[in-house]
C-alpha positions as CSV (number, residue, x, y, z in Angstrom):
1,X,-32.0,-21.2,-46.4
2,X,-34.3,-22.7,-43.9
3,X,-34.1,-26.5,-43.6
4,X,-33.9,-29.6,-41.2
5,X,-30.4,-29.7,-40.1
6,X,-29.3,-31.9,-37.0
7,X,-28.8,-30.3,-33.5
8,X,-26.8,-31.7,-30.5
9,X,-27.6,-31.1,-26.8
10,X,-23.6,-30.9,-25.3
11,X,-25.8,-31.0,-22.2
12,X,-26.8,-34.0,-22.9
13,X,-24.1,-35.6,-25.0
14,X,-21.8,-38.0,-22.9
15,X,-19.6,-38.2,-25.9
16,X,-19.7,-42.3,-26.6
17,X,-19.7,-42.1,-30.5
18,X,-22.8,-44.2,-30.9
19,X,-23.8,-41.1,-33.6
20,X,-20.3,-41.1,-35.7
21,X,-20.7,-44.5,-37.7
22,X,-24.8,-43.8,-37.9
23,X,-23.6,-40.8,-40.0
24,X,-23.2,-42.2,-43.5
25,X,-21.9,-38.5,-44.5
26,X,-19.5,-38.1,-41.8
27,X,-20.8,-34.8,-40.3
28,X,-20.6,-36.0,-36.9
29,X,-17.4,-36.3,-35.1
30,X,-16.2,-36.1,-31.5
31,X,-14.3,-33.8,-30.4
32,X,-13.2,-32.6,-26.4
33,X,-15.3,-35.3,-25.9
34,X,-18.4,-34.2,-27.3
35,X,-20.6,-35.1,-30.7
36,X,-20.2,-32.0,-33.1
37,X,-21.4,-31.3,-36.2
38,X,-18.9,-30.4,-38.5
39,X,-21.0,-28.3,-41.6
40,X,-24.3,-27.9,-42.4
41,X,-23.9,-28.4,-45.5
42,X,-22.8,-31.9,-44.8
43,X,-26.2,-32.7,-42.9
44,X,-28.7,-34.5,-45.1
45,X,-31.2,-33.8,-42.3
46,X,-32.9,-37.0,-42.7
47,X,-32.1,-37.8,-38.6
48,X,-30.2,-41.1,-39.0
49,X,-28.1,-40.7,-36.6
50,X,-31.4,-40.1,-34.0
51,X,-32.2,-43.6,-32.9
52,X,-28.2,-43.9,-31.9
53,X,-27.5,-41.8,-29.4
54,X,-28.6,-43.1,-26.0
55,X,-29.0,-40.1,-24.4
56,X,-31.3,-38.1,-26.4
57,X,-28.7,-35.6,-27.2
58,X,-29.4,-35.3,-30.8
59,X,-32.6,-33.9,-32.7
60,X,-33.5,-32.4,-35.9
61,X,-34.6,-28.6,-36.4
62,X,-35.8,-26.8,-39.0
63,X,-33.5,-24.0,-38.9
64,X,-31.5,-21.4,-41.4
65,X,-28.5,-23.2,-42.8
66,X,-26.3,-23.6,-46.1
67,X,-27.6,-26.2,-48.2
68,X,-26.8,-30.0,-48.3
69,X,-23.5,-30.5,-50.6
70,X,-23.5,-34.0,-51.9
71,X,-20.3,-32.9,-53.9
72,X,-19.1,-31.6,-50.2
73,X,-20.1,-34.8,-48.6
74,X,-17.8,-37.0,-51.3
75,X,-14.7,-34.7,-50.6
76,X,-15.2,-34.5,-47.5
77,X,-15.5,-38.6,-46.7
78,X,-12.2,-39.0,-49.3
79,X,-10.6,-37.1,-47.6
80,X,-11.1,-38.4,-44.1
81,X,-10.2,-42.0,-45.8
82,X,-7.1,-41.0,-47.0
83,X,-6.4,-39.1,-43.4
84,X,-6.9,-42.5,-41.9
85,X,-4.9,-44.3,-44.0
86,X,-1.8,-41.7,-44.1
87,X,-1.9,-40.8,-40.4
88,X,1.4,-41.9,-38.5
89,X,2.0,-41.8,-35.1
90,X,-0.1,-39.3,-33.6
91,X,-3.6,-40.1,-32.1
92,X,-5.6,-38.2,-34.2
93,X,-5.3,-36.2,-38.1
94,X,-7.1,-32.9,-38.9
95,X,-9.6,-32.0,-41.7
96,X,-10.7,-28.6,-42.4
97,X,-14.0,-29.0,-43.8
98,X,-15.3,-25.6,-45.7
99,X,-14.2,-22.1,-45.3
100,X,-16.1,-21.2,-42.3
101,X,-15.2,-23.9,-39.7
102,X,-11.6,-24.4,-38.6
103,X,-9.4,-27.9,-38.7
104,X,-11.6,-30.3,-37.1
105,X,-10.0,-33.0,-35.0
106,X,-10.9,-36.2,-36.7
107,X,-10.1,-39.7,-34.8
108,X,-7.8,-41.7,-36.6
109,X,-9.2,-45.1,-36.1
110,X,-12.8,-45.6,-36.6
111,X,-12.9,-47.8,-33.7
112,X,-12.4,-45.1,-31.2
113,X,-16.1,-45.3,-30.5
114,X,-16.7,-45.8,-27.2
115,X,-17.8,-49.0,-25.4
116,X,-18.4,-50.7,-22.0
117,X,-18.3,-54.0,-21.2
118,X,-17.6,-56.8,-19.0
119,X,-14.6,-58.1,-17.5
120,X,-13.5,-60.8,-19.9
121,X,-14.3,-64.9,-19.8
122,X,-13.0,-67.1,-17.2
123,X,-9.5,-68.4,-17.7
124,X,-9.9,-71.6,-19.2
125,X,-7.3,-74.7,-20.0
126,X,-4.8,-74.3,-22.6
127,X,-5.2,-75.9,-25.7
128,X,-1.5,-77.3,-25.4
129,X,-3.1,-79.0,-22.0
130,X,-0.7,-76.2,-20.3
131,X,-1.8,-73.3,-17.4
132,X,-4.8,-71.8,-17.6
133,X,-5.2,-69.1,-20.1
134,X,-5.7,-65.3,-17.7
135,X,-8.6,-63.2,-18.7
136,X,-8.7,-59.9,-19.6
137,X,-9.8,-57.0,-16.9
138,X,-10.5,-54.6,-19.3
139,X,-14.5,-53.5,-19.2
140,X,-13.9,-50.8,-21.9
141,X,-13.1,-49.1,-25.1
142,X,-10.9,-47.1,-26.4
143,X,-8.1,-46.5,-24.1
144,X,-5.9,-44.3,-24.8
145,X,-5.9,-41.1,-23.0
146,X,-6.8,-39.0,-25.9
147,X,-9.4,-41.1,-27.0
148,X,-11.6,-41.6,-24.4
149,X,-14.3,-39.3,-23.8
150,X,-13.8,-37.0,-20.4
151,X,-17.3,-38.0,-19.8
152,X,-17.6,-41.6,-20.1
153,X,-20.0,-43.1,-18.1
154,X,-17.1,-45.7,-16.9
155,X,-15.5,-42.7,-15.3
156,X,-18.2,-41.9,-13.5
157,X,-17.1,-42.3,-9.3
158,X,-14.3,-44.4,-10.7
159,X,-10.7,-45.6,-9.6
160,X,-8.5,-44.5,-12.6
161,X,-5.6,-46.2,-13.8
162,X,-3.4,-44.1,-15.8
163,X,-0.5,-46.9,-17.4
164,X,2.4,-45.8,-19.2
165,X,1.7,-48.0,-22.6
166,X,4.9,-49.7,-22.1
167,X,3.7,-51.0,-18.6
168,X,1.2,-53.4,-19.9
169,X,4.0,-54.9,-21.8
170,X,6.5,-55.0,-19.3
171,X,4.7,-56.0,-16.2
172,X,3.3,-59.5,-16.0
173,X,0.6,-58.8,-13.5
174,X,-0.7,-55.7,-15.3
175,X,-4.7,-57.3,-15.4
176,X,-4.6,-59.1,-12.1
177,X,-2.4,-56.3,-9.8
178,X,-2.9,-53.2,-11.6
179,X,-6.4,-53.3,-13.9
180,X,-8.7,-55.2,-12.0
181,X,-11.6,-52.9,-10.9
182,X,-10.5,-49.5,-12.2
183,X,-11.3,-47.9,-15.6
184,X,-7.8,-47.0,-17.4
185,X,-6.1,-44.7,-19.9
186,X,-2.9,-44.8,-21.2
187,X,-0.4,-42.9,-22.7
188,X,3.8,-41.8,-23.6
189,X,4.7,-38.7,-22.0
190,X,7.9,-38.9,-24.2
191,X,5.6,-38.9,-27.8
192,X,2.7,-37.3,-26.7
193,X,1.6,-33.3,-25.7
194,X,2.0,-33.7,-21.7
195,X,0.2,-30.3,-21.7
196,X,-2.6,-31.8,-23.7
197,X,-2.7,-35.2,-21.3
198,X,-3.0,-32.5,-18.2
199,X,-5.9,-30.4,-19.8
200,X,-7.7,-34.2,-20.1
201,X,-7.4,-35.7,-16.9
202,X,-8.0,-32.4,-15.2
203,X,-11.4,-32.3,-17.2
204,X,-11.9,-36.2,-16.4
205,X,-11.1,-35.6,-12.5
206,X,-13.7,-32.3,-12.3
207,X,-16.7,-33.8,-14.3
208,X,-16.7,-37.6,-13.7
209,X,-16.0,-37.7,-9.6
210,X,-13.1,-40.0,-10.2
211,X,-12.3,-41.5,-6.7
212,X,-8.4,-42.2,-7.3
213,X,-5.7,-42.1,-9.5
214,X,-3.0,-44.6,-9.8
215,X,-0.1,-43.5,-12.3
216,X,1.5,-46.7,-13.7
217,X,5.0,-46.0,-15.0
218,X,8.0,-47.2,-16.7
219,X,11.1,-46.5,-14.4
220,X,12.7,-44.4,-17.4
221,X,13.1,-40.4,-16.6
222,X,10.9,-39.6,-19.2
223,X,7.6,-41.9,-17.6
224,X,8.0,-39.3,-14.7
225,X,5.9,-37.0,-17.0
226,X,2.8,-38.9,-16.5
227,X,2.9,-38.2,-12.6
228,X,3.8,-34.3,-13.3
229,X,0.8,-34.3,-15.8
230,X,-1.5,-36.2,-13.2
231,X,-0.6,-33.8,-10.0
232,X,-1.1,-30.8,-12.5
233,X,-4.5,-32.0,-13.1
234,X,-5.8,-32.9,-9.5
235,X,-4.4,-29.4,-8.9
236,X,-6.1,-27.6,-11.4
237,X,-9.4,-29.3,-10.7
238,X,-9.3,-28.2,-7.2
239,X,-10.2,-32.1,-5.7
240,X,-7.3,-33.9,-3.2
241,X,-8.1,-36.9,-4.8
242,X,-5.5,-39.5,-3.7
243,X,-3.2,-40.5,-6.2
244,X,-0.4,-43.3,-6.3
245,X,2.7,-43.6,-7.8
246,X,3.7,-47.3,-9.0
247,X,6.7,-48.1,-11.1
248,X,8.3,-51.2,-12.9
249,X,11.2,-52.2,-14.2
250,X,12.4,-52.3,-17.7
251,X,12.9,-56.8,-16.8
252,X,9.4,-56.2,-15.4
253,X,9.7,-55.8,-11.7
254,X,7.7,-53.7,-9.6
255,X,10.1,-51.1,-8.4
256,X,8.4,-49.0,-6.1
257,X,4.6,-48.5,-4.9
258,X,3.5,-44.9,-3.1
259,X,1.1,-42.6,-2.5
260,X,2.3,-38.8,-3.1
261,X,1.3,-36.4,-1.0
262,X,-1.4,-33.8,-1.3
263,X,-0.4,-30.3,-1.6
């Protein structure tokens, strides 16, 4: 039937999620990094989700399409609540959503939405009348490596920090010696698809100009993955982007600092 149905400009679409939650039927999601609409039959038309994206990506058309399923709509949301709530380790769950569109890649946590910001607040005097409290250098959101959005405007001409998610925990001067001034993604070589990581970063490095990488890692074999995944990428995306290797401790030393050659 011919009717308005929503229409996304991947052009145009910079993948930050401002469209997802503005989607009270859920028929947006993101996926390698751009907005898609799951079903038509799970667009109302009505354009809410318009005024929300920032770069003009989205508009409604008047085009043939299968009618709007309320009854589609309410499985459709149940079941990404309880995909949500049962999902374990892994970054994201899958929905299939109709017989015409195969499993979609749905985020697990609804706050995978992008955001930028600043650096955080001024350290400030303990309560306990102790040290000063360190602020944060993080300046966005989300983080982890199969969350954010190839094309996030932080990425844009950026230095890249790629942290093994154990660093942060192990390394004391993660914010003030590693952080400060780069955009980051993190990740677990060990848990994770390394092929999946290299396919990512290789997109990030090509589209977003990335100036550098540094690869943050635990000094456990299995951390060495993140480096083979990063040179895999910078290799595929055809830049000699420099990239440096830094690696703590298990007690939380830093180990080693170098920068690895270009092929």
């Amino acid at each position: 039937m011919l009717r308005d149905v929503v229409i996304i400009d991947e052009s145009k679409c910079d993948g930050c999620g401002e469209c997802v939650p503005a989607c009270h039927e859920g028929a947006i999601r993101i996926v390698g990094g751009k907005a898609l609409l799951v079903a038509d039959l799970l667009c109302d038309g009505l354009g809410a989700c318009l005024g929300h994206c920032p770069q003009g990506a989205i508009t409604v058309e008047k085009r043939d399409a299968r009618a709007f399923d309320e009854a589609a709509v309410a499985a459709h949301l149940a079941a990404s609540r309880v995909a949500e709530a049962s999902a374990p380790a892994s970054r994201a769950t899958f929905l299939a959503v109709g017989p015409a569109r195969p499993a979609t890649p749905v985020p697990a946590c609804p706050s995978a939405r992008f955001s930028s910001f600043g650096p955080g607040p001024g350290a400030e005097p303990a309560s306990d009348g102790g040290a000063p409290a360190r602020r944060s250098e993080l300046t966005h959101w989300p983080v982890q490596l199969g969350l954010l959005p190839p094309a996030a405007p932080v990425l844009r001409n950026a230095s890249l920090l790629l942290a093994a998610d154990c660093v942060p925990v192990a390394f004391p001067g993660f914010h003030e010696q590693l952080l400060k001034g780069r955009a980051v993604v993190i990740g677990c070589p060990k848990f994770d698809d390394v092929k999946g990581y290299v396919e990512r970063l290789a997109a990030m490095i090509s589209g977003s100009g990335i100036r550098d990488i540094t690869v943050a890692r635990m000094e456990v074999p299995c951390c060495g993955g993140l480096v083979m995944a990063v040179l895999e990428a910078r290799r595929r995306s055809g830049r000699d982007l420099p990239v440096t290797e830094v690696i703590v401790g298990t007690r939380g030393d830093l180990l080693a600092r170098r920068d690895l050659p270009i092929d």
